[in-house]
Residue frames as a rotation matrix with the C-alpha (Angstrom) as fourth column:
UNK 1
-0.147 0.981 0.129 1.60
-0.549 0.027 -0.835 147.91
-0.823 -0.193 0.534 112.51
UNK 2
-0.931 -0.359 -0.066 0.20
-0.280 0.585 0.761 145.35
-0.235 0.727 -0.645 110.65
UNK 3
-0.372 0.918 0.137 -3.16
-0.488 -0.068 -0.870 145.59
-0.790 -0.390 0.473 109.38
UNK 4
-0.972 -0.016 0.234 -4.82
0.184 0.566 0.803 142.27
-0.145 0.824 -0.547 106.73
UNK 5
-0.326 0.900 -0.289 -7.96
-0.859 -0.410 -0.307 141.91
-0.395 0.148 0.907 105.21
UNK 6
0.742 0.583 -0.332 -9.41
-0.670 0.623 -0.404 138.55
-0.028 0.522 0.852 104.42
UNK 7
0.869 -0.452 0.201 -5.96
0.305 0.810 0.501 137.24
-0.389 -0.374 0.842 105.74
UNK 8
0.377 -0.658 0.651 -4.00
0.732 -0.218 -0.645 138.95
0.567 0.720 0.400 102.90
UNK 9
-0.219 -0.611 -0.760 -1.35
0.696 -0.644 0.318 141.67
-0.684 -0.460 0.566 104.40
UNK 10
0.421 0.479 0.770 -2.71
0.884 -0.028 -0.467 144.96
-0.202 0.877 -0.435 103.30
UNK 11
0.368 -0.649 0.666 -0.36
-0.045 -0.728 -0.684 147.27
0.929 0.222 -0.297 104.87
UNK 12
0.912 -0.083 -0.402 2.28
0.409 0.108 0.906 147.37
-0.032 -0.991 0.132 107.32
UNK 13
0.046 -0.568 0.822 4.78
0.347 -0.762 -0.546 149.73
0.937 0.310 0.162 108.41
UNK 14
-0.153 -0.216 -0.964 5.88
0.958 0.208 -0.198 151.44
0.243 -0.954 0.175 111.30
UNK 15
0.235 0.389 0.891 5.19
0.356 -0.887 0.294 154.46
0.905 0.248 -0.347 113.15
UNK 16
-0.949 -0.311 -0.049 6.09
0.194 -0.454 -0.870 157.06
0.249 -0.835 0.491 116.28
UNK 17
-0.553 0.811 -0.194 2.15
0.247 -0.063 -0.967 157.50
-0.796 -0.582 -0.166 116.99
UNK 18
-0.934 0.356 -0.011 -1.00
-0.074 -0.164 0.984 158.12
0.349 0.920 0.180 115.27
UNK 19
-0.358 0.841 0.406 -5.26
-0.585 0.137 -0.799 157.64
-0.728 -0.524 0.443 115.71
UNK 20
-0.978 0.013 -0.210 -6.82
-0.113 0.806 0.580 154.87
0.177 0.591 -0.787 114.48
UNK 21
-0.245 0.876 0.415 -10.71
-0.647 0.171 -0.743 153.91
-0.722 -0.451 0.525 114.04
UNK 22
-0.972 -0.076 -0.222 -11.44
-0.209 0.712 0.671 150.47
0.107 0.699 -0.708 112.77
UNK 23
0.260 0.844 0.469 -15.15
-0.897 0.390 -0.206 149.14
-0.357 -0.367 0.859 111.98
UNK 24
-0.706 -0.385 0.595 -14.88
-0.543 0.833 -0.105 145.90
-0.455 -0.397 -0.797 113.02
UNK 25
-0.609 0.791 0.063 -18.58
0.788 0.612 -0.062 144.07
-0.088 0.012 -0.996 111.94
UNK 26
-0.905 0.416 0.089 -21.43
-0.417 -0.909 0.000 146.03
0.081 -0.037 0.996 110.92
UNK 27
-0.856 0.498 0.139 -24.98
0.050 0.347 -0.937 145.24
-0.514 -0.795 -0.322 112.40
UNK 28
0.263 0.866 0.425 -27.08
0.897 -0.057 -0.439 147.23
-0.356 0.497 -0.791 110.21
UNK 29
-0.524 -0.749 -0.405 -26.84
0.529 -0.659 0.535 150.12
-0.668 0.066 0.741 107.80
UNK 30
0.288 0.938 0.192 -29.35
0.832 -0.146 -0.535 152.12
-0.474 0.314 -0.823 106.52
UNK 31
0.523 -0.163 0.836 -29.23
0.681 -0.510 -0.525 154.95
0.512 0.845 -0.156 104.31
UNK 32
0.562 0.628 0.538 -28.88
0.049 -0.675 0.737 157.21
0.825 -0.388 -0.410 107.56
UNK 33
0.383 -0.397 0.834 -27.39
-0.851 0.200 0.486 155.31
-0.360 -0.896 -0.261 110.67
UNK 34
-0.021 -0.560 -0.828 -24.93
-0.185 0.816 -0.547 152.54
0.982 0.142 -0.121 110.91
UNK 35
0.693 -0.040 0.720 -25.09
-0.676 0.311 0.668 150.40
-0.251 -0.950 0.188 114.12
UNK 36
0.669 -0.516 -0.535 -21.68
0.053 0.751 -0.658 148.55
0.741 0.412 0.529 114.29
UNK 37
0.744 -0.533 -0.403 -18.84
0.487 0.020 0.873 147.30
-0.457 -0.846 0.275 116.49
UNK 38
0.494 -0.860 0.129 -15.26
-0.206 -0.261 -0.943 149.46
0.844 0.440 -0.306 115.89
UNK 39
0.422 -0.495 -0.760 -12.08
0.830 -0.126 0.543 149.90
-0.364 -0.860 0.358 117.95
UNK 40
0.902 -0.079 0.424 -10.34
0.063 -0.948 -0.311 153.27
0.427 0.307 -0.851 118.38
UNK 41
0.538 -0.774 -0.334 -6.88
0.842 0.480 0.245 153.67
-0.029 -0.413 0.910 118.99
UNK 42
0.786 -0.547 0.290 -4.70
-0.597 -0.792 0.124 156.89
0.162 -0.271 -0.949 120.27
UNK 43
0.827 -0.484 -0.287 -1.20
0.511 0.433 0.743 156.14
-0.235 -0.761 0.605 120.59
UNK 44
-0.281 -0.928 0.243 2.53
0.792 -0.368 -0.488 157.99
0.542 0.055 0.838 120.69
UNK 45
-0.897 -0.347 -0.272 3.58
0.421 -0.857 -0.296 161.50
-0.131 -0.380 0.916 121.68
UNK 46
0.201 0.871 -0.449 -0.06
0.539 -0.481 -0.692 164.20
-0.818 -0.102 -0.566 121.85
UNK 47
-0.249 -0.407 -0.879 2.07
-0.701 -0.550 0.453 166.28
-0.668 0.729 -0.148 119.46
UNK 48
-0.931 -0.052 -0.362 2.37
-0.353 0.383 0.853 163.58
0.094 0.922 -0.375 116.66
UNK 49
-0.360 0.932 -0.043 -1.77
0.884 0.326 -0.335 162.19
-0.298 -0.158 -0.941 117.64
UNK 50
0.337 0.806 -0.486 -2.60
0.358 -0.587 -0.726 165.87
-0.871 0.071 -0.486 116.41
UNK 51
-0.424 -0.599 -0.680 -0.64
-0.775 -0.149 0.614 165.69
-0.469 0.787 -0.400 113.74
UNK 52
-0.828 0.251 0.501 -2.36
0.443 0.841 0.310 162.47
-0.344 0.479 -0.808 112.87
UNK 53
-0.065 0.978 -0.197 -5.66
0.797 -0.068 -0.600 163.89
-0.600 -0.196 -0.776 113.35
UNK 54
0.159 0.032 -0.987 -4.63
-0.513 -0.851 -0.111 167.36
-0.844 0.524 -0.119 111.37
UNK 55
-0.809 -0.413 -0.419 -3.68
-0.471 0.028 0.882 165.11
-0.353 0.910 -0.217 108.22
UNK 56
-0.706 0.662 0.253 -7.25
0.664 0.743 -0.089 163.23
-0.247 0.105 -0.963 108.35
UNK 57
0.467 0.556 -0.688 -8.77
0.176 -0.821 -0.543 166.30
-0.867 0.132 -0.481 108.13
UNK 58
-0.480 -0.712 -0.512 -6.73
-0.487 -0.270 0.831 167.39
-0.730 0.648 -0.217 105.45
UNK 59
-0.971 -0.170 -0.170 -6.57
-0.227 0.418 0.880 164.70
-0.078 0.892 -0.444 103.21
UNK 60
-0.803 0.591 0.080 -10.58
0.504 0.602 0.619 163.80
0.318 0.537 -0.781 104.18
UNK 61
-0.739 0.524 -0.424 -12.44
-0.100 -0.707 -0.700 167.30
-0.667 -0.475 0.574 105.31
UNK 62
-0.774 0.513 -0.370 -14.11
-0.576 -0.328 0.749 167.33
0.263 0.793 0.549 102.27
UNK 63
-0.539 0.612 -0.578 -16.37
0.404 0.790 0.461 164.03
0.739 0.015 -0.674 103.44
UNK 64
-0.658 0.473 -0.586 -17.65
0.554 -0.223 -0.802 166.13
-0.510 -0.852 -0.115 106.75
UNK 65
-0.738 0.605 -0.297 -20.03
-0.657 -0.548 0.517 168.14
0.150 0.577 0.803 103.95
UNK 66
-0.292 0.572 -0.767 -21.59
-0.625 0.493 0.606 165.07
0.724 0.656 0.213 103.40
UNK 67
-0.418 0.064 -0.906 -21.88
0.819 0.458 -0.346 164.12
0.392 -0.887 -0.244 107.15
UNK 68
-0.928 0.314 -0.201 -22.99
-0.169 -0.835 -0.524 167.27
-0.332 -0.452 0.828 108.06
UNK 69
-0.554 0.702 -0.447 -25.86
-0.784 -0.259 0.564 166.53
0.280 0.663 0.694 105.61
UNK 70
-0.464 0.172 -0.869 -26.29
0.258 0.965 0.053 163.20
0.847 -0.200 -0.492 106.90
UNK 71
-0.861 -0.044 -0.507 -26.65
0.506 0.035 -0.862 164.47
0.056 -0.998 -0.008 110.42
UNK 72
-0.882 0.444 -0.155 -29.29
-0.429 -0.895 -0.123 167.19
-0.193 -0.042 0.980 109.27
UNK 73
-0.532 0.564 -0.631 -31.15
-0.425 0.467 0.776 164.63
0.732 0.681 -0.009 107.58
UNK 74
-0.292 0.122 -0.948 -31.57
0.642 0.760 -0.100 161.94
0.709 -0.638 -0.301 110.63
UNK 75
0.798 0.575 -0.183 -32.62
0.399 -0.275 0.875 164.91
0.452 -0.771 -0.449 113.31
UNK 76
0.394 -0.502 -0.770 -29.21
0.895 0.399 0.199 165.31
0.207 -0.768 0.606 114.77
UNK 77
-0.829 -0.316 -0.462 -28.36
0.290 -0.948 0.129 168.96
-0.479 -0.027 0.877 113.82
UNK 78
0.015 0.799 -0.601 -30.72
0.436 -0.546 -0.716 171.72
-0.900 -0.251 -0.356 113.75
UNK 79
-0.248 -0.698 0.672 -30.77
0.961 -0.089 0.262 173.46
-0.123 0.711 0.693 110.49
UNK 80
0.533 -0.049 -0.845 -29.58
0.395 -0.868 0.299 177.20
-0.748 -0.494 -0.444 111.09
């Protein structure tokens, strides 16, 4: 995988599987909501894709506080 930024090579490296969400272009972005294009990508073995997904959590659970809070804010969860 080979992923650039502004043309420059910002990492690349191989891999047996993994999940991937990229935002591509953003539309608008408000304190609240983001309207934007991404792509999402599943690929390898289900075993090593939940292994991806268990180390995102890991290494970035802490940021779902602060989505949760978002979400409460904008209407989307109830607060209970």
């Amino acid at each position: 995988m080979i992923i650039k930024h502004k043309g420059e090579i910002i990492y690349q490296n191989e891999g047996y599987g993994g999940a991937f969400s990229f935002v591509e272009s953003i539309k608008e972005l408000t304190k609240f909501d983001i309207e934007a294009n991404s792509q999402r990508l599943l690929f390898g073995h289900q075993l090593v894709v939940l292994n991806a997904f268990e180390m995102l959590y890991k290494d970035f659970g802490g940021y779902m506080k602060d989505v949760v809070e978002i979400l409460k804010k904008r209407g989307d969860l109830r607060h209970e």
